[in-house]
C-alpha positions, 0 to 999 in steps of 0.5 A: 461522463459518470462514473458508475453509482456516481450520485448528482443530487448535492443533498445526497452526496454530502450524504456518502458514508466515506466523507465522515470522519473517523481516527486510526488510533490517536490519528484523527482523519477528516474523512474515510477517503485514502490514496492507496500505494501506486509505484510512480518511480519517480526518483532520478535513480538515487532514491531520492524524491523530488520537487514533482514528487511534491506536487504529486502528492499535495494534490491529493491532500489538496482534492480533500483525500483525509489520509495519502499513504505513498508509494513503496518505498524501501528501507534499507540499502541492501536488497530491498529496492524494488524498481529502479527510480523508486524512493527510498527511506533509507538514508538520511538524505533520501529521509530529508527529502520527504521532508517538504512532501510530508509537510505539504500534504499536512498543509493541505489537510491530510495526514500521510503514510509512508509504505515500507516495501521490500521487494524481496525475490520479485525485485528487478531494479536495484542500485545496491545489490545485483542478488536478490533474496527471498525466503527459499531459492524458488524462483517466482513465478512469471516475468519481471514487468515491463512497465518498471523497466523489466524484462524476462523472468525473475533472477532465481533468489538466494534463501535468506539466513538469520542475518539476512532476516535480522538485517530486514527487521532491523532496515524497516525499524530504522526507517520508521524511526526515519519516518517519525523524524521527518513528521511522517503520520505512520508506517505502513508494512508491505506485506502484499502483493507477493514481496518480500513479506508476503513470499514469506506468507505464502505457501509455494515459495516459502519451502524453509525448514525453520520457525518460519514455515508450516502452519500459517502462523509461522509464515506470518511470522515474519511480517509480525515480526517486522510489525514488532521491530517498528513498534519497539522502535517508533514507540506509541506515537506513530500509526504503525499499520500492515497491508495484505493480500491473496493474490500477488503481482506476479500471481493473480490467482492465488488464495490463501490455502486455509481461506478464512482460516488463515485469515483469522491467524493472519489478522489476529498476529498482526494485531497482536504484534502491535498494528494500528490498522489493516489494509487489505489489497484487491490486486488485479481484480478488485475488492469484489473478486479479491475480498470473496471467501467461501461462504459470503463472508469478505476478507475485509469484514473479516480482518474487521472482526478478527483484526479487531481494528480499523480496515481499508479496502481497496481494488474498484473502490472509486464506484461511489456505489461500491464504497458506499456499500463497503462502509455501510455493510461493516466491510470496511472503515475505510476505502483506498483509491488509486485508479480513480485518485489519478484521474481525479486527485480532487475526488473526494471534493467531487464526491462531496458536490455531486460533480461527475468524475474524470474518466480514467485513462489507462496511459495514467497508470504506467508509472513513468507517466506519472508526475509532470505527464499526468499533470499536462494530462489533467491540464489538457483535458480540463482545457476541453 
């Protein structure tokens, strides 16, 4: 089976715009081909990852994926943590244990990424702290998802003070210091998807009455702010990037209220705070819906304009077609996969030889069918 826009003629497939080589700052990068962030919670409930995290994460690297940023990954051990069994870079024993992960991927040729996430008011499986925290008591919306161990609606949060907010800058400074320390290529700030940064964005649960409310400028602060903290600390020589987005998942439908507007204030802090690059996510439905602003311009080109550096876009990007489009049209400078990269960790590699592409299985994506499941998984099926 071929995935849509798949191209058989090997002339033309080494062709593909995304298999060329470009840089994120100093970060030289064999090719435009990233794994983007996929929750897994993997660990054994300590934060800690694991000998299959390893394997996971090298058969990217090893599929010729240029650079593989992780999962979310939380940084402090107050209330950041998202998900039960998620990993965790925020003591010096869960940072050790990136350690093997980190250098096998290199070992394979890939640069990685680690992506700092703070769960915020949508956490829901934290070992550390039963309160949630967010920037106002506003309870999001929705319910806690399943498929992370959750179940009904999301705890109301408590708003956060200015200690609570010097304790989250100061948590993901100290785990890009960690990062660097364990050869970690860069950082990667969540502030998507609605978590903790991207609920400071947006304008129905931020109702503060501070420097963090308002105009859009003032609701990114935070974010830029955290963009800031890593930079003072890690200095010039990691890859510090910051990934947004409209909708949430708890929230599909949300869209900034200012459009390209917003968008304009939004990338242009994060540059200025120190950013190397800019992700932007097509949560739910895709780059196509997601990426839409009124008047034809996408939101990528935009951040690509505006931002004034290095753009990955992300959501059904795994269409050969599509990215192609994508890179070709200055929408993007690179295109991050992860439906298609679970199915075929080697898709780059198949990409490049004109070689049709595994289907993807829907029972892939549930993250405790990760690891050793897909494996047997990818086993089974290349057995038929």
């Amino acid at each position: 089976m071929h995935a849509a826009g798949m191209r058989t003629n090997h002339s033309t497939a080494d062709l593909h715009p995304a298999l060329t080589p470009t840089s994120i700052g100093a970060l030289r990068l064999s090719n435009r081909l990233v794994v983007a962030p996929m929750s897994r919670v993997s660990t054994a409930g300590d934060g800690v990852p694991t000998e299959a995290m390893r394997r996971y994460y090298a058969s990217f690297a090893e599929g010729g994926f240029g650079l593989v940023i992780t999962e979310g990954t939380y940084p402090d051990l107050a209330h950041s943590q998202g998900y039960a069994d998620q990993p965790g870079l925020a003591s010096d024993e869960q940072a050790a244990a990136w350690r093997p992960i980190v250098d096998a991927v290199h070992a394979a040729g890939a640069k990685m990424i680690v992506q700092l996430m703070h769960a915020g008011a949508l956490s829901q499986g934290n070992r550390h702290r039963a309160e949630t925290i967010g920037p106002s008591a506003v309870q999001p919306k929705g319910e806690k998802m399943p498929e992370y161990g959750g179940s009904g609606p999301y705890a109301m949060p408590r708003a956060m003070n200015d200690d609570d907010i010097r304790d989250v800058l100061d948590g993901v400074a100290r785990a890009a210091v960690r990062a660097r320390d364990v050869g970690f290529d860069g950082v990667e700030l969540h502030a998507a998807n609605g978590y903790l940064f991207d609920q400071f964005l947006t304008t129905y649960t931020n109702t503060r009455i501070d420097r963090y409310n308002g105009p859009v400028e003032n609701r990114i602060r935070l974010a830029a702010e955290a963009v800031r903290a890593m930079r003072r600390a890690v200095g010039s020589g990691l890859v510090i990037g910051a990934r947004v987005s409209q909708a949430k998942v708890n929230d599909f439908s949300y869209r900034w209220p200012g459009g390209a507007e917003d968008g304009k204030v939004i990338f242009a802090a994060l540059r200025e705070a120190g950013a190397d690059y800019l992700h932007v996510a097509g949560e739910g439905r895709g780059w196509r819906q997601g990426a839409q602003l009124p008047g034809g311009v996408t939101l990528t080109e935009l951040a690509r304009r505006v931002g004034e550096l290095p753009v990955i876009a992300n959501g059904g990007l795994d269409d050969p077609a599509l990215s192609a489009r994508v890179i070709e049209g200055g929408h993007a400078d690179l295109v991050s996969i992860g439906r298609g990269a679970l199915a075929n960790p080697d898709w780059p590699r198949r990409l490049a030889g004109g070689a049709p592409f595994e289907p993807f299985d829907r029972a892939m994506l549930h993250p405790y069918a990760s690891l050793e499941n897909v494996e047997r998984w990818r086993r089974s099926r290349a057995a038929q």
